[in-house]
N, C-alpha and C positions, 0 to 999 in steps of 0.2 A: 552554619558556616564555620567550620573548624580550621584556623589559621595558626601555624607558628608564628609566634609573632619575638620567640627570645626570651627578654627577661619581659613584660608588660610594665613600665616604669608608669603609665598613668592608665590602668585598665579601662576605664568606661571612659576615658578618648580613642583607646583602642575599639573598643567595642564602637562606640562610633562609627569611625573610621569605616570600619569590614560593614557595617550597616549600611553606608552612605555607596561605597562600596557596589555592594548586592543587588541595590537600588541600578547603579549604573550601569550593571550587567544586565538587570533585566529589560532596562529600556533600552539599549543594543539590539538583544535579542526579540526585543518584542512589539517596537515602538519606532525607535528614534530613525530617522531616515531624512540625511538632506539631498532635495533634486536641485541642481542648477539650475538659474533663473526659474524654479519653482519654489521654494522655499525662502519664506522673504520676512518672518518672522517664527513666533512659536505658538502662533495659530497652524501654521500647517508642520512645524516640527516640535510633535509632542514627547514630553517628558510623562516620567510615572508621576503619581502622585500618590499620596499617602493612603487613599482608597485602593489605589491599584496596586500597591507593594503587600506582598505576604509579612505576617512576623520573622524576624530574623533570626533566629537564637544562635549567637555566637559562643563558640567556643574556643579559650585561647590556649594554645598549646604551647608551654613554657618550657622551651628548649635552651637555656643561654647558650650566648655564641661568645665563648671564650678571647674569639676576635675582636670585637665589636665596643666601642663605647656601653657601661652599663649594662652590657651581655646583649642589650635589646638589636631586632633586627626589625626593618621597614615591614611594614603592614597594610602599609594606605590603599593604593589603587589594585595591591597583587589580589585583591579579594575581586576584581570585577571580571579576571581573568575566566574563572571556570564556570560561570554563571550561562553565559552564550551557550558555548558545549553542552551543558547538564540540562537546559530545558530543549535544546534542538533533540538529543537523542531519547527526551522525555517525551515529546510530540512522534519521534519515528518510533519509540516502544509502546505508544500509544495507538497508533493511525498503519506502521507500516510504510510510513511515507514517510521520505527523509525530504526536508527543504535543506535547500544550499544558498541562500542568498539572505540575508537578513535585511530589517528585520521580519523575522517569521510571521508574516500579517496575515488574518485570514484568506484573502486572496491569494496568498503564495501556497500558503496551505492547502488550498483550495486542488490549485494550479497540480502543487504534487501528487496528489490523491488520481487526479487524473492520467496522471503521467508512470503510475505504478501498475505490476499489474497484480500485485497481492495484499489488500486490505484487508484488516480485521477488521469482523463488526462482532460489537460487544451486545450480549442479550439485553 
């Protein structure tokens, strides 16, 4: 996860941050899902946990912003933004099959495969 983040005035709260982050996007994209009147705790809306999160390796990219207090610029939740996008078109350069509707559950997944009519299968 490669972030501008300015000047990094406290780096591994930075790092953090884009970690915590990374985390968010992926249970977006891969998990998190509230139904009305079906969702009534966090038994049925589940979060990542620290088994189901990849390592992160961040990267902080130290651009000062001349503007800016301390040159530094916000870091916090802009890291969850690209995370949805990069594993949906990781599943369609995988499969073929693009889901539109998150999160990408296997039943959605499923749902697309069937709905395509050009799948790769991998030897």
């Amino acid at each position: 996860a490669a972030h501008d983040v300015g000047r990094a005035v406290f780096p591994m709260g930075v790092k953090g941050q884009v970690e915590g982050a990374v985390s968010m996007g992926l249970g977006y994209a891969l998990m998190e899902e509230f139904r009305p009147c079906e969702t009534t705790g966090f038994k049925q809306y589940r979060l990542p946990t620290i088994r189901e999160s990849p390592e992160v390796v961040t990267l902080l990219v130290e651009r000062v912003d001349p503007s800016a207090s301390l040159g530094a610029k916000g870091a916090a939740e802009c890291a969850t933004v690209p995370v949805a996008p990069a594993i949906v078109n990781a599943i369609a350069d995988a499969t073929g099959a693009r889901v539109h509707n998150l999160p990408a559950t296997p039943a959605r997944l499923l749902d697309a495969l069937g709905q395509t009519e050009r799948v790769r299968v991998w030897p």
